[in-house]
TILO-331385 format. One record per residue: x, z, y of N, C-alpha, C in turn. Coordinates in steps of 0.001 Angstrom, whole numbers, plus 500000, padded with zeros to 6 digits. Atoms other than C-alpha are relative to their C-alpha. Example, Ala and Ser with C-alpha at 12.3 -4.5 7.8 and 13.67 -1.06 7.14 Angstrom:
500890500000498810512300507800495500500900500000501200
499180499940498810513670507140498940499230500730501090
END
This chain:
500139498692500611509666492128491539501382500511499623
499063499239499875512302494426491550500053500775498460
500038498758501251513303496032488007500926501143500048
499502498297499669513768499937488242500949499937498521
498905499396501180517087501128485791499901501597500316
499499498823499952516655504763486090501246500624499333
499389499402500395519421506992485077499780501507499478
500400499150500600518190509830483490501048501767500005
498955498425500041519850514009483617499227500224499078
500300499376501001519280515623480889500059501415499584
499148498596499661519450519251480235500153500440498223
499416499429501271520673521266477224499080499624498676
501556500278501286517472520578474746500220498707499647
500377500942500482517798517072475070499100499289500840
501182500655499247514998516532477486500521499485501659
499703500214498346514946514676480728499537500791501055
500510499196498986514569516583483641499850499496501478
500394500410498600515037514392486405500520498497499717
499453501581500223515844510263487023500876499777501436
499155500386498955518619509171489245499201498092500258
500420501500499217517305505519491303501163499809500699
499600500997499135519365503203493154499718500304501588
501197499470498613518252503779497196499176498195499903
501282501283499593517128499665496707498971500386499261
500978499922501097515071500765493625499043501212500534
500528499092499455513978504057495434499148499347501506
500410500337498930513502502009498729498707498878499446
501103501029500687511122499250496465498797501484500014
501461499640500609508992501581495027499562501057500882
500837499543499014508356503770498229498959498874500970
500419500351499300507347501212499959498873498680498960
501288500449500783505182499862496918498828500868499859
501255499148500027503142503064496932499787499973501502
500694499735498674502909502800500844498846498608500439
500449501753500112501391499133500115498553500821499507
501503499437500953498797500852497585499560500895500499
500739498900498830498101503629500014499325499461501510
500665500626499195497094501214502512498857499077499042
500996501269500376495291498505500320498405501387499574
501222499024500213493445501965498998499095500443501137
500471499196498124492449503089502543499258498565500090
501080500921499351491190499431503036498709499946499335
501180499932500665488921499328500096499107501432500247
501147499044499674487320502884501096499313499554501352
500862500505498458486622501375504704499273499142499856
500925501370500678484605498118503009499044500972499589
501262499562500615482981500201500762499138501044500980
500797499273498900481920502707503376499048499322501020
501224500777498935480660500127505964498933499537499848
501192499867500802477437499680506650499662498210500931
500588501608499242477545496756509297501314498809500301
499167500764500280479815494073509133499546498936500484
500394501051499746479840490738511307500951498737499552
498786500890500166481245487459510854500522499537500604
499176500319499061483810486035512496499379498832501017
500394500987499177481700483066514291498873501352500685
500624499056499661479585485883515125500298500350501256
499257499646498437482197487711517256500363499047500796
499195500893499266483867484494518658498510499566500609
501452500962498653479999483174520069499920501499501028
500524498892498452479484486945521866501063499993501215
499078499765498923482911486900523195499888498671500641
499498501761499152482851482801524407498530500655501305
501885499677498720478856484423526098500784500674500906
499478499144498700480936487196528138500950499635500527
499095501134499862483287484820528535501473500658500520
499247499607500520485976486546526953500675499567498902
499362501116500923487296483557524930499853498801500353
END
């Protein structure tokens, strides 16, 4: 795990307005939300399906057409 240091801009008030990253710290955490944008996409395809086999399942139809 990678720990983010942002750097912070600030504008006249006091308030932050934007965060400066690192490109490793920028390059982590894009490619941690592209992780959670896939694992999300897998869990809607589970929960959506309606038929699901198991793996000795497929491996006996394919050894029958004798395609394994």
């Amino acid at each position: 795990m990678l720990t983010i240091n942002p750097k912070y801009i600030i504008d006249d008030k006091g308030e932050k307005t934007a965060a400066v990253l690192t490109m490793k710290e920028y390059d982590f955490l894009i490619k941690c939300l592209e992780d959670l944008e896939d694992i999300l996409e897998m869990d809607l395809i589970v929960e959506s399906a309606t038929d699901f086999r198991s793996y000795q399942e497929i491996r006996l139809d394919l050894q029958k057409e004798r395609r394994l």
